[in-house]
C-alpha positions in Angstrom: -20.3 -25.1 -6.2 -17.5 -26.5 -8.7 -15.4 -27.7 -5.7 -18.5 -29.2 -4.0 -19.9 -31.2 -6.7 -16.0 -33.0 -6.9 -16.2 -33.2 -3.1 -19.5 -35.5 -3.4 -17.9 -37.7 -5.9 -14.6 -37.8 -4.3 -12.9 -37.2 -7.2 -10.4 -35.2 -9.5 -10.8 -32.8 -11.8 -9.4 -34.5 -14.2 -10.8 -37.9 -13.5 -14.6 -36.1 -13.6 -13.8 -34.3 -17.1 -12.6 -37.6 -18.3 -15.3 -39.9 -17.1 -18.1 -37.1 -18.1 -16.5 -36.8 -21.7 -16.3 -40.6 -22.2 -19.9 -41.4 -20.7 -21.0 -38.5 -22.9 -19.8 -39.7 -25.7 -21.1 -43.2 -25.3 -24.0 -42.2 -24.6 -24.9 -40.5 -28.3 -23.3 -43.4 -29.3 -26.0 -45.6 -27.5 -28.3 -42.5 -29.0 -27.5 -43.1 -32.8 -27.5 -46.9 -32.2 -31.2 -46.8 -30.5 -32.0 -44.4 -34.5 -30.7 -46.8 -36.6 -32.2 -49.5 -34.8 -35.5 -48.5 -35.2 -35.2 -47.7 -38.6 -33.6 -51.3 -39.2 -34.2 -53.4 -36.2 -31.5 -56.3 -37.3 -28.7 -53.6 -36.7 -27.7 -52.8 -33.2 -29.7 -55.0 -31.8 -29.8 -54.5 -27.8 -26.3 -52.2 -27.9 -28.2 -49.5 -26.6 -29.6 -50.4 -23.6 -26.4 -52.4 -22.9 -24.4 -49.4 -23.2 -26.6 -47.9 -20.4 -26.8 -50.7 -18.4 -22.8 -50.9 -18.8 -22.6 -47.2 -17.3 -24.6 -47.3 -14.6 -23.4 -50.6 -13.0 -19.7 -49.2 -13.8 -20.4 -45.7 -12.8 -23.3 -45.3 -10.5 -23.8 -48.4 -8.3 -21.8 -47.9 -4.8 -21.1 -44.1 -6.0 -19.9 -42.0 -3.3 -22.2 -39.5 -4.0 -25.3 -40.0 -1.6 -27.4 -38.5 -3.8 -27.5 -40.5 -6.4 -28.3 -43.8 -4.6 -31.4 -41.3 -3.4 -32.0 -41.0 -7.4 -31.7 -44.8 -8.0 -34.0 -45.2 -5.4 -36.6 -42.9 -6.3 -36.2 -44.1 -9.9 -37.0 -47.6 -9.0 -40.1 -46.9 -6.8 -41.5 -44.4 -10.0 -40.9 -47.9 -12.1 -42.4 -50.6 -9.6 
């Protein structure tokens, strides 16, 4: 199953563990950001959804992993 899920992605080891870690990261940044922001709405302003925005268009669009064009799609029907 470990081998598979690299398989789908067409990637490394080591490139997945980095990407995950980094996107992980940014992500509770984007997390703490989205807080503090609606505590104090002049801070942060839109850095939250940018940072989202920023990993799926780097990340996720033309992904070699069928599957998650299948998840984009799915997500964009459940929004229309």
């Amino acid at each position: 199953m470990f081998k598979k899920h690299l398989e789908k992605g067409k990637v490394t080891y080591p490139s997945h563990f980095t990407w995950a870690v980094f996107a992980g990261f940014r992500l509770i940044y984007a997390g703490v950001c989205s807080i503090i922001h609606g505590f104090i709405p002049t801070l942060f302003d839109g850095e939250a959804p940018h940072t989202v925005i920023d990993i799926y268009h780097s990340h996720l669009i033309n992904h070699p992993n069928a599957e998650y064009k299948d998840m984009i799609d799915k997500a964009q029907k459940d929004n229309a």
